[in-house]
C-alpha positions as a printed Julia matrix, in Angstrom:
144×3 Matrix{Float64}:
  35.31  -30.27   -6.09
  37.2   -26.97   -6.84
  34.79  -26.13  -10.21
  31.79  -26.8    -7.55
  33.49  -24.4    -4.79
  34.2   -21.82   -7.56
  30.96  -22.27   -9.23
  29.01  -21.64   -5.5
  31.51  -18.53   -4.88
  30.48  -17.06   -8.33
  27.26  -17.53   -7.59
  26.95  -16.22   -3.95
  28.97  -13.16   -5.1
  26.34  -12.88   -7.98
  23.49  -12.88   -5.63
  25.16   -9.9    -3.29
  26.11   -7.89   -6.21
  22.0    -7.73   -6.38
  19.79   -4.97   -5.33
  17.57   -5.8    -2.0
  15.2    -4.47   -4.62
  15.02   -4.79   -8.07
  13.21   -1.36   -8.67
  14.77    0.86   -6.09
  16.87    1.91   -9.69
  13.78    2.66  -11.55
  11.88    4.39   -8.55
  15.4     6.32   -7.84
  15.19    7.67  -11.71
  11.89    8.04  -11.76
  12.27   10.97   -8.97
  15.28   12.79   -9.95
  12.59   12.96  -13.31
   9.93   14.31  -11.2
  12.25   16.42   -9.12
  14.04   18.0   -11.95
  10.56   18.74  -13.88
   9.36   20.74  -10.73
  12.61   22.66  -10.52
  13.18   23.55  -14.35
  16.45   21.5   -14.4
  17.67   21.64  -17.81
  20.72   19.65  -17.36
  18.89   16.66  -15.4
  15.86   16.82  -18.01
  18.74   16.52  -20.96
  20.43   13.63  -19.16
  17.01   11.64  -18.42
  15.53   11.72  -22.09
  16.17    9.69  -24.72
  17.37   11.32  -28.14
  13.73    9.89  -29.71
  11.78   11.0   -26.4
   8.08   12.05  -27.32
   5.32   13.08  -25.15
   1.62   12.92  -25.9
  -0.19   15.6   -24.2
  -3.6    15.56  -22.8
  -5.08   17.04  -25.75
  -3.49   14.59  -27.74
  -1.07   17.19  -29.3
   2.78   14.73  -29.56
   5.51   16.54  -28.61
   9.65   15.6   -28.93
  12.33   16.17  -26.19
  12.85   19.54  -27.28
   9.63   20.57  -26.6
   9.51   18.93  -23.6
  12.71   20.7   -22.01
  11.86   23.71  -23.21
   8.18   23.72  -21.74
  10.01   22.83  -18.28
  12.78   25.31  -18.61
  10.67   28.81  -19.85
  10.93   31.83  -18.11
   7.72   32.4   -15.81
   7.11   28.39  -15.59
   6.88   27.84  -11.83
   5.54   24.85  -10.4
   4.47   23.96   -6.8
   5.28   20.44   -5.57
   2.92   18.12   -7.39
   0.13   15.28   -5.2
   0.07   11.79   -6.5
  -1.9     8.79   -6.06
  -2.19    5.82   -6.85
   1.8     5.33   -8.11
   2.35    2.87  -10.59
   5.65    0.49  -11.52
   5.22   -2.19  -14.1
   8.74   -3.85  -15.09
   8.18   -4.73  -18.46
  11.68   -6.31  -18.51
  14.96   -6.07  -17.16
  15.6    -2.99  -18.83
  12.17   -1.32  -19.49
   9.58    0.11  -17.04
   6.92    2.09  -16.7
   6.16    4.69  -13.78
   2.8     6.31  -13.23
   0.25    7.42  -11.39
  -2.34   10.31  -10.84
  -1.2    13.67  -10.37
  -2.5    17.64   -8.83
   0.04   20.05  -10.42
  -0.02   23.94   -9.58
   1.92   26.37  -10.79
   2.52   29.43  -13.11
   2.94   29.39  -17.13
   4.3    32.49  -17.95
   2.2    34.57  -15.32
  -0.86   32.44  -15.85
  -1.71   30.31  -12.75
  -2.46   26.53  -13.8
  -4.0    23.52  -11.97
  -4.19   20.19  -13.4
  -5.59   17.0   -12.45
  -4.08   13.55  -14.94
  -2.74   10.32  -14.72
   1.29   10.05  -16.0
   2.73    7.01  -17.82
   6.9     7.54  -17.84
   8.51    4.76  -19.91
  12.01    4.38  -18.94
  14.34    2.38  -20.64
  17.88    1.34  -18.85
  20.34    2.38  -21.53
  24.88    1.91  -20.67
  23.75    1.43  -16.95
  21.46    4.52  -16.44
  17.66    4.54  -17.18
  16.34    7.14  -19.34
  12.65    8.24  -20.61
  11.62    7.23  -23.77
   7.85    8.07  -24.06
   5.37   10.29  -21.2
   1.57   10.03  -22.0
  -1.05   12.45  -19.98
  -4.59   11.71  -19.58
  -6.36   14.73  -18.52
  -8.79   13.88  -15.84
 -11.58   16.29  -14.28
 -10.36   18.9   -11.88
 -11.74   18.79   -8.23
C-alpha cells in the first residue's frame, strides 16, 4: 500500500509540474525571436540560434547565423512591427517545433525603404532546457 501511495504522489506531482500548455514554451521563444529580430537585438539573436543555424532566403540564397545576426544588427536596418497571418505550430516532438506563418514586414535597409510579403518556417529545437533556432526558410510571396 505505501509503493501504491508513493507511486500516485509521484505521479500527481508529475502531472502539476506540467505546463497547462504544452507549447506556451515554444510560442514564448518563438516571440522573444520575433521581438528581438524587429529590435536589432544582438545578444537575444546570439542566445536563440543554434551554432549550425542556416537560413534560406527567398531567393534561395543559404545563409549561416552570422549572416543572419549581422543582417538584423546593421546600421540603417530599421524595421516597423511586422503583420502575420495565418500562424503556424507543428510539434514535431518533444523537443522540436516548427513556428510559421505569413508575414508584411516594413522597414529601412541601410536608407532604402523595404516591404515584403512571405511565409516564415522557424525550426526550434529545445536544447539544456531552452529552445533555440536551428533552420528559418522564406517563401517570397506577391506583394499587395
Amino acid at each position: 500500500m505505501r509503493i501504491l501511495l508513493l507511486l500516485v504522489a509521484g505521479f500527481a506531482t508529475a502531472a502539476l509540474a506540467q505546463p497547462a500548455n504544452p507549447n506556451a514554451e515554444v510560442r514564448a521563444a518563438a516571440q522573444a525571436f520575433a521581438d528581438a529580430q524587429l529590435h536589432g537585438d544582438r545578444a537575444t539573436l546570439e542566445r536563440m540560434l543554434a551554432p549550425e543555424f542556416l537560413f534560406v532566403r527567398g531567393s534561395g540564397r543559404v545563409g549561416d547565423r552570422r549572416d543572419f545576426i549581422d543582417g538584423f544588427t546593421a546600421p540603417g536596418h530599421r524595421l516597423e512591427p511586422l503583420t502575420t497571418a495565418n500562424p503556424l505550430l507543428l510539434r514535431v516532438s518533444g523537443d522540436v517545433a516548427i513556428v510559421g506563418g505569413e508575414a508584411w514586414i516594413k522597414g529601412n535597409d541601410g536608407g532604402t525603404p523595404i516591404a515584403e510579403h512571405f511565409r516564415y518556417s522557424d525550426t526550434f529545437a529545445r536544447r539544456d532546457g531552452r529552445w533555440v533556432v536551428v533552420y528559418t526558410q522564406i517563401t517570397a510571396l506577391p506583394a499587395r
